[in-house]
C-alpha positions as CSV (number, residue, x, y, z in Angstrom):
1,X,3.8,30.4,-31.4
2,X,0.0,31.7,-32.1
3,X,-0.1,35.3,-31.3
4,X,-2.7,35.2,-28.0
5,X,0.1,32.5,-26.9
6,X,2.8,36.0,-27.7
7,X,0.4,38.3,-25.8
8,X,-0.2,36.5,-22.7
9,X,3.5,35.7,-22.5
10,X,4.6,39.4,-23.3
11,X,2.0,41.6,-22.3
12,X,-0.4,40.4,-19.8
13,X,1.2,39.9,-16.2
14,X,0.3,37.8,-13.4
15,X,-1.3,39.4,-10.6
16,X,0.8,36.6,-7.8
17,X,4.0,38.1,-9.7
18,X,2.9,41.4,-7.7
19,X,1.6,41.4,-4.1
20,X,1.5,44.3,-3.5
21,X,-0.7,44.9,-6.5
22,X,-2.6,41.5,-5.8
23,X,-3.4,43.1,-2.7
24,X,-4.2,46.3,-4.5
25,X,-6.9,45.1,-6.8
26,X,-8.3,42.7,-4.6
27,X,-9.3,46.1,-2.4
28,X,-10.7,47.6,-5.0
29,X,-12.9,44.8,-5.7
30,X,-14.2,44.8,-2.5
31,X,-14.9,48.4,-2.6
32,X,-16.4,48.5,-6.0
33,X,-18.8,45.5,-4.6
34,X,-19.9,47.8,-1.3
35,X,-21.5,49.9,-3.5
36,X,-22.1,47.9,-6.7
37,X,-22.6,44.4,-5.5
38,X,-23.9,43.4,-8.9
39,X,-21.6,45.2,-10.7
40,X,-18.7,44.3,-13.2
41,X,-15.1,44.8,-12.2
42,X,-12.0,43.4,-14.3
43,X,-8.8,44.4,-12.8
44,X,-4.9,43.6,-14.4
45,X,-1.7,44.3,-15.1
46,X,-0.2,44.8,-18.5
47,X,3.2,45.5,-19.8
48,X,3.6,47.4,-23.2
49,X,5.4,50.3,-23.3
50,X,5.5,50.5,-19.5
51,X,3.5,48.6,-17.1
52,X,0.1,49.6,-16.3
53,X,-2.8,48.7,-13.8
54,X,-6.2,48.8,-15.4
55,X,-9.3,48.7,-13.7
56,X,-12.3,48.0,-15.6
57,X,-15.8,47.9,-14.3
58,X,-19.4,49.2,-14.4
59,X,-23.0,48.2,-14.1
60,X,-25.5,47.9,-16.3
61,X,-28.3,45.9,-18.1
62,X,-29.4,48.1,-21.3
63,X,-25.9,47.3,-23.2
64,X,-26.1,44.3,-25.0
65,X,-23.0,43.3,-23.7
66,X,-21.1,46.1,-24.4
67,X,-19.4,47.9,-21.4
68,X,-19.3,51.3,-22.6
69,X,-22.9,50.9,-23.3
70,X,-23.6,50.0,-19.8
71,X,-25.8,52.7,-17.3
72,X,-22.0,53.2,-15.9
73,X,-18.9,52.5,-16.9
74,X,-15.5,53.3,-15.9
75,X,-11.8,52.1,-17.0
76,X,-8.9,53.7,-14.9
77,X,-5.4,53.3,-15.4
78,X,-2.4,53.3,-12.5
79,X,1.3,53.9,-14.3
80,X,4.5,52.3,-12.6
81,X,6.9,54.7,-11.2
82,X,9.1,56.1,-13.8
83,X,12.0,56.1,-11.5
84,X,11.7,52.5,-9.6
85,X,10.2,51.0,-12.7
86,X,7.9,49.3,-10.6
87,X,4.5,49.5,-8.1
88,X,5.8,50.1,-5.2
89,X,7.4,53.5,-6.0
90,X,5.7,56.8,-4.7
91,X,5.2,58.5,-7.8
92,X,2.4,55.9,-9.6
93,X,-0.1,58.2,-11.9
94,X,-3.5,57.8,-11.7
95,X,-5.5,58.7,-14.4
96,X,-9.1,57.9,-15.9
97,X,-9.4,56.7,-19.6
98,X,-13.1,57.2,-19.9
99,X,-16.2,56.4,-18.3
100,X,-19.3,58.2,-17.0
101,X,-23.0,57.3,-16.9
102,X,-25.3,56.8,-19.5
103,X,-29.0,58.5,-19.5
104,X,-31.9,58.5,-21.7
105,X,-30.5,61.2,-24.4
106,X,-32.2,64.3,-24.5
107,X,-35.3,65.2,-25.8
108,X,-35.2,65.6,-29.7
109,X,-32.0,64.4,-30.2
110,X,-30.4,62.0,-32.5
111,X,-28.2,60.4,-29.8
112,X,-28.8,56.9,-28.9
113,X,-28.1,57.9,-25.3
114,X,-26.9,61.3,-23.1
115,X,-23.9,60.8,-20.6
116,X,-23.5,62.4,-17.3
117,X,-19.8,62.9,-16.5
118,X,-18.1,61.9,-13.3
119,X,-16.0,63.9,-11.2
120,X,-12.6,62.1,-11.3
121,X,-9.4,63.3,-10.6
122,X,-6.2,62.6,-12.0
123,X,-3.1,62.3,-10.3
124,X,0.9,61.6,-9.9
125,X,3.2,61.0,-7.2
126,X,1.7,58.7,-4.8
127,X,1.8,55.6,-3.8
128,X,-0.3,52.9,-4.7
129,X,-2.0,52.7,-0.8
130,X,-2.7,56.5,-1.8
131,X,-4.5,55.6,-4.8
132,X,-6.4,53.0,-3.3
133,X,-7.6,55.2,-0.8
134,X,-9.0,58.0,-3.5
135,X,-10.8,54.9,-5.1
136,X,-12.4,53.8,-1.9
137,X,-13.5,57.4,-1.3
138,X,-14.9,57.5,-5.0
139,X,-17.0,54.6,-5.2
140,X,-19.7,55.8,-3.0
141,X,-19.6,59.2,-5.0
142,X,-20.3,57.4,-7.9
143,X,-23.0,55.4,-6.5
144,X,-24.6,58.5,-5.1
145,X,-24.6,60.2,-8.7
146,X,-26.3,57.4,-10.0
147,X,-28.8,57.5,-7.5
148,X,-29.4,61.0,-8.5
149,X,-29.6,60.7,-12.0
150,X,-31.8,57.2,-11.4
151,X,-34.9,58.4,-13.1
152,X,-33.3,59.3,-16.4
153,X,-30.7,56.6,-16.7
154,X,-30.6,55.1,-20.3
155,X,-32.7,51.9,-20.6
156,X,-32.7,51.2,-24.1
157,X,-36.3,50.8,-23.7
158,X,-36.5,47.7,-21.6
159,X,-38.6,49.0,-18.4
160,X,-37.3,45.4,-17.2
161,X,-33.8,46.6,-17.3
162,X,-34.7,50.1,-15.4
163,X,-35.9,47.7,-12.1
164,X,-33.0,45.6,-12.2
165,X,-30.7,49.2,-11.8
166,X,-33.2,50.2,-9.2
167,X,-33.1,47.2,-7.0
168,X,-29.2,47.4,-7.2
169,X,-28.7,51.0,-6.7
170,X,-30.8,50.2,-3.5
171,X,-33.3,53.2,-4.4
């Protein structure tokens, strides 16, 4: 057995083995589309240690394909219920890896880039519907930071890439 053969068998799961989580992430695409229609989103479960929901996305044109190098980029992680060992337990944790968005860095500096962080909140003990709802709340925030911020996010010196952002961030 090659090993990617071992990991998709042991560790990544298949979102029809979970409706309700299906469901879930299919939502949150939707959501993360109303504002960021030509955004990235990657969502998925895993099983390691315990399993986990992972959402994934961001939007961006200055990165050279890397995501964290993208004008914003998020990855957000959903724990099963320690107690029903599954999704559909009332005591999921909701928790933000990393993310934020990326802006020209400042003046004099020797950063490739500045960040401006996003207000997310962590949580535990609700249900997945629960989380989904914070998420649908969120997405607009974030879209409206960006907005803000839209005349110093990073470009990496393409004024091509800064008009692309504009046109999606409908500004």
């Amino acid at each position: 057995m090659q090993l990617k053969d071992f990991i998709y068998e042991n560790i990544q799961v298949k979102p029809s083995d979970y409706p309700e989580v299906d469901k879930f992430l299919n939502n949150a695409m939707g959501e993360f589309k109303k504002s960021f229609p030509n955004g990235n989103f990657i969502g998925k479960i895993s099983k390691g240690l315990g399993e986990t929901i992972t959402l994934t996305f961001g939007i961006g044109y200055a990165s050279n394909n890397i995501g964290m190098n993208d004008n914003m980029y998020h990855s957000i992680m959903i724990h099963v219920d320690s107690k029903t060992k599954d999704f559909t337990g009332e005591k999921l944790e909701l928790s933000s890896l990393q993310g934020g968005i990326n802006i020209q860095p400042p003046k004099g500096s020797h950063l490739a880039m500045g960040r401006v962080k996003t207000k997310f909140a962590n949580s535990k003990g609700k249900t997945l519907a629960k989380h989904g709802e914070y998420i649908k709340k969120w997405f607009p925030k974030l879209l409206k930071l960006m907005q803000d911020n839209q005349d110093n996010l990073y470009d990496g010196g393409d004024p091509d890439d800064r008009s692309k952002l504009r046109k999606d961030l409908r500004v």
